[in-house]
C-alpha positions as CSV (number, residue, x, y, z in Angstrom):
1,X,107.2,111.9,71.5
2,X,108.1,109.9,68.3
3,X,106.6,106.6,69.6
4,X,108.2,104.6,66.3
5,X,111.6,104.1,67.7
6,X,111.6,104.2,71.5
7,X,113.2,101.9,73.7
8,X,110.6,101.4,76.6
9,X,110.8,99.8,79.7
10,X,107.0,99.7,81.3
11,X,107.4,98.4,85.3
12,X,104.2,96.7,86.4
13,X,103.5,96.3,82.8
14,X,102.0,92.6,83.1
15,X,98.5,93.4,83.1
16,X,95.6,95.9,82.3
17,X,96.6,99.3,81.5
18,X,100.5,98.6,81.2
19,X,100.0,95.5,79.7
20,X,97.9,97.0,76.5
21,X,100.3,100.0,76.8
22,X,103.2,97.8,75.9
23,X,101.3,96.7,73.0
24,X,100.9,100.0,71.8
25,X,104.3,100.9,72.2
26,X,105.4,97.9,70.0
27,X,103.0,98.2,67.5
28,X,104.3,101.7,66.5
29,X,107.8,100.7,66.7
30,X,108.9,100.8,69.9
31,X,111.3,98.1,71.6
32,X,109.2,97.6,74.6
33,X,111.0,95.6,77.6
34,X,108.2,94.6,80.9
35,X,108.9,94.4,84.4
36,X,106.6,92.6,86.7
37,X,105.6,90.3,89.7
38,X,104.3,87.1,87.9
39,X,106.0,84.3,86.3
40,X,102.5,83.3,84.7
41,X,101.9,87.1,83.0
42,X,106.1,87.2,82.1
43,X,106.0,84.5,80.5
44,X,102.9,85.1,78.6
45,X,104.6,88.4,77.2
46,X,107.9,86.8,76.4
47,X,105.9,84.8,73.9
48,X,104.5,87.8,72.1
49,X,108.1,88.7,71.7
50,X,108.6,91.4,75.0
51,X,112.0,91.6,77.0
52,X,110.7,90.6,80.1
53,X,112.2,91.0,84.0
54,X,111.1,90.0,87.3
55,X,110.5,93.0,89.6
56,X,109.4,93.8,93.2
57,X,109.1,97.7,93.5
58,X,109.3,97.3,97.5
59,X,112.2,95.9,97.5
60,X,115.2,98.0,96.6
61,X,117.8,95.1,95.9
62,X,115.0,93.7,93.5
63,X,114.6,97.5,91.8
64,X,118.8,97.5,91.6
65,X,118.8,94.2,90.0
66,X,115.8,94.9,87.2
67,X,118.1,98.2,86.3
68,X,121.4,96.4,86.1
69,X,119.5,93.6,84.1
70,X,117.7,96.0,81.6
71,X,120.3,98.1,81.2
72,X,122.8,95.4,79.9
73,X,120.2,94.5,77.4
74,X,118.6,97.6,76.9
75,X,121.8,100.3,77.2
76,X,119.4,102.3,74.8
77,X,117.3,103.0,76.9
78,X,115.0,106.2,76.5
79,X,111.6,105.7,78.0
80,X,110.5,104.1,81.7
81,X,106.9,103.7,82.5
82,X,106.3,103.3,86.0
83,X,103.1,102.2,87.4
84,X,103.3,99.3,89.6
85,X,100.0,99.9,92.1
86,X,97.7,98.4,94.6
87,X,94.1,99.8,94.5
88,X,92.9,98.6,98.4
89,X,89.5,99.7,100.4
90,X,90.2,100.5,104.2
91,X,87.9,101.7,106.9
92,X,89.8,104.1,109.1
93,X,87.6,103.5,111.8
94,X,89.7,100.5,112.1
95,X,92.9,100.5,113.3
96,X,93.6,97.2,110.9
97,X,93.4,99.1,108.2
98,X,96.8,100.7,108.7
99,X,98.6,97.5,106.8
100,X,96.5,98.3,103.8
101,X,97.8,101.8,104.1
102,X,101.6,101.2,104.7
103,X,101.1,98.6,101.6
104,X,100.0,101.3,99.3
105,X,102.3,103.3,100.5
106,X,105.1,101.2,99.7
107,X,103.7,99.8,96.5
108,X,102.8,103.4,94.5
109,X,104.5,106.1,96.1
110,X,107.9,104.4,97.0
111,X,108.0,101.8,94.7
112,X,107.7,105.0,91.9
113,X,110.1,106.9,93.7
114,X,112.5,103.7,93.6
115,X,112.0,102.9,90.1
116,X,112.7,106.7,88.8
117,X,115.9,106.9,91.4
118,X,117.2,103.7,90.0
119,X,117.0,104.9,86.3
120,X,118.0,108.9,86.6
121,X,121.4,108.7,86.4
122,X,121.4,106.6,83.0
123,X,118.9,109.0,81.6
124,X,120.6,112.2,82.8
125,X,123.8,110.7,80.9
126,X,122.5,110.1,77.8
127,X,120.9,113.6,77.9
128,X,117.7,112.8,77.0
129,X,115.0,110.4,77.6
130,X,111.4,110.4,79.6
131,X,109.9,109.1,82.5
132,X,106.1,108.1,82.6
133,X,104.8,108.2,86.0
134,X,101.4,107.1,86.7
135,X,98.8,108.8,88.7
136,X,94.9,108.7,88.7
137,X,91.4,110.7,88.4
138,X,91.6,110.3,92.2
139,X,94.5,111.7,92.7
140,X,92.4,115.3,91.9
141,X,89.0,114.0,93.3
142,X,89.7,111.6,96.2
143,X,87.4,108.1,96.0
144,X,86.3,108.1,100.0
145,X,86.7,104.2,100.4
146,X,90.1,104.1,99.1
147,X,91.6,106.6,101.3
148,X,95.0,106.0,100.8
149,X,95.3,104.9,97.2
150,X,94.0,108.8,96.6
151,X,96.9,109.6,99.0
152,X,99.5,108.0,97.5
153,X,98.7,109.1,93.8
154,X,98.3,112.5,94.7
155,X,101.7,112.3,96.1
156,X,102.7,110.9,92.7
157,X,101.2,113.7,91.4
158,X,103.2,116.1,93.3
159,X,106.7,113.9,93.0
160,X,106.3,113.9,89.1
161,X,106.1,117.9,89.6
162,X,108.6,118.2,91.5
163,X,110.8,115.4,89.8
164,X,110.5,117.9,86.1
165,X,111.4,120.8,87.3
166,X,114.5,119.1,89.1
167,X,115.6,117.5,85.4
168,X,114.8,120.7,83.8
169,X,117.7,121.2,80.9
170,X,119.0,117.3,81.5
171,X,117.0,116.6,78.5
172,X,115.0,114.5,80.4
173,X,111.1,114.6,80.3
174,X,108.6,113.8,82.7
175,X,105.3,113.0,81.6
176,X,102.0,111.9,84.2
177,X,99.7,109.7,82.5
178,X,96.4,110.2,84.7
179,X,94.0,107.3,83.8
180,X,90.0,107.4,84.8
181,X,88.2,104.4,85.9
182,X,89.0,101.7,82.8
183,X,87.6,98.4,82.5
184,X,90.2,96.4,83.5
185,X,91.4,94.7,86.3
186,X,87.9,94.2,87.4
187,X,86.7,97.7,87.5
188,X,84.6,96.7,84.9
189,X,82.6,94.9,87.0
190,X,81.4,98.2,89.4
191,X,81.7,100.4,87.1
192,X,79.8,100.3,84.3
193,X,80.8,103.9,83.2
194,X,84.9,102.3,83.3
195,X,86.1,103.9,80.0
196,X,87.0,100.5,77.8
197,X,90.5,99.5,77.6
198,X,91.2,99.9,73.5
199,X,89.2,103.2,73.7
200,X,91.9,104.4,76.5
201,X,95.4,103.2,75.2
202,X,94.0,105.0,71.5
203,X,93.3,108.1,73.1
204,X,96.3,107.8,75.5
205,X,99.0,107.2,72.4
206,X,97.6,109.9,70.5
207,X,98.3,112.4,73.2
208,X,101.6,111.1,73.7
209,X,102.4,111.6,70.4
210,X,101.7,114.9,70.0
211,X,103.9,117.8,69.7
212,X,105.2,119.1,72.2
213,X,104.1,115.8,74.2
214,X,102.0,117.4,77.0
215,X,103.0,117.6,81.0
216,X,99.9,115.7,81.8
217,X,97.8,112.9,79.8
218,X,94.3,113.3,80.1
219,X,91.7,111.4,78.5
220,X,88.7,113.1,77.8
221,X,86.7,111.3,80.3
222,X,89.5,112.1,83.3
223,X,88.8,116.3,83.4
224,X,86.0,116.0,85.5
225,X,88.3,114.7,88.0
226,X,91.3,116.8,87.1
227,X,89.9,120.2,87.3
228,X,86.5,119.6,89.4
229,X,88.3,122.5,92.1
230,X,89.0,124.6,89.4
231,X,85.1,124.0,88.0
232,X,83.5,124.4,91.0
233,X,82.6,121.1,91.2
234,X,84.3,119.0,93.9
235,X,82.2,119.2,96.7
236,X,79.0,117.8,95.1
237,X,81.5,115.3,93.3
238,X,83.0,113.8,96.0
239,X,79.4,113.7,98.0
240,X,78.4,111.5,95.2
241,X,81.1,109.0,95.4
242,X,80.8,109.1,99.3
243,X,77.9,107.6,98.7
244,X,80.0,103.8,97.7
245,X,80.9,104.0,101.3
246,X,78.1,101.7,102.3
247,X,78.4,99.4,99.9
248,X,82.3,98.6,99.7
249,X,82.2,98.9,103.3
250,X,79.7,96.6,105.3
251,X,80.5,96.6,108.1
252,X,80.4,100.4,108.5
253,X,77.8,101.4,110.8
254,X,76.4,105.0,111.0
């Protein structure tokens, strides 16, 4: 991927990972355009000199209108980053829980899904383009008190499979950035391993510019979770982060 003269649309782009991504993208030479939920962080990045676009991914009229609004100032459009997400704890012994679920739900796996539908047909016509989908470390090595975050990026995952070999000879790419823990957006707070933000967008743009870009981006500190199966690994690994259980989870009794 020549990231020196893309034109890049990065939805959920406001903050942490997307928001240092679109800074990355710029400073090689893209023309990087940011979709997001806040006013505040919008209008932040208009100032540093981003297109910028209000965006609810669970809401299809709001997905219809970001298209129709970037594509009238973007009609060059080649690259869409999608990674609007909600990161929530649940304990399925309670049947409360289930809102946190369908929110996830609705927020990383449709919302994705609704992004990439609403942008296919312009990239399919140009004949060429890429879409950036976003997944996880747990998507390959579930975290246990997150249940349905793990769910809904290993269905990301599997949709971004599926979703390439549907657009195979369009032109069209599909690439899955897979992010480890990063410090950002507070996870630098419990995890004191959390790979540091600069440190991650380096390595990220570096594999994204290589040649042929590959199917899946993965920073070195991401392949104990993506091939802990294949490594023999996954049992003992997943014991180990069962052990958070207790402490993101209170009132959990045994």
């Amino acid at each position: 991927m020549d990231l020196s003269n893309r034109t890049v649309l990065i939805v959920g782009g406001t903050s942490g990972i997307g928001r240092e991504l679109a800074r990355r993208f710029a400073a090689a030479g893209s023309t990087v355009a940011v979709g997001g939920r806040s006013p505040v962080a919008l209008a932040e990045l208009a100032e540093e000199g981003f297109g910028t676009f209000g965006i609810d991914v669970t809401d299809s009229a709001s997905v219809e209108s970001l298209r129709n609004a970037v594509l009238t100032r973007y009609p060059e459009l080649d690259t869409v980053v999608t990674m609007s997400g909600v990161m929530l704890p649940e304990d399925l012994r309670d049947p409360t829980h289930f809102e946190a679920a369908a929110k996830t739900i609705d927020t990383n796996l449709l919302g994705t899904i609704r992004v990439i539908d609403a942008f296919t047909p312009h990239l399919i016509q140009r004949g060429a383009g890429t879409f950036i989908t976003v997944t996880s470390g747990i998507a390959f090595l579930p975290f246990p008190p997150m249940p349905t975050y793990a769910a809904s990026k290993a269905a990301v995952h599997a949709y971004s499979e599926a979703l390439r070999a549907q657009l195979d000879g369009t032109g069209v790419d599909v690439v899955e950035l897979v992010p480890p823990a990063v410090a950002t957006a507070g996870q630098e707070k419990v995890n004191p391993r959390a790979l540091p933000l600069d440190d991650f967008a380096t390595e990220v743009m570096h594999l994204l510019s290589q040649d042929p870009t590959p199917h899946e981006i993965l920073v070195e500190t991401v392949l104990t979770h993506r091939w802990a199966e294949r490594d023999g690994t996954y049992d003992d690994l997943v014991a180990q982060r069962s052990q958070a259980l207790a402490a993101m989870l209170p009132s959990r009794k045994g």
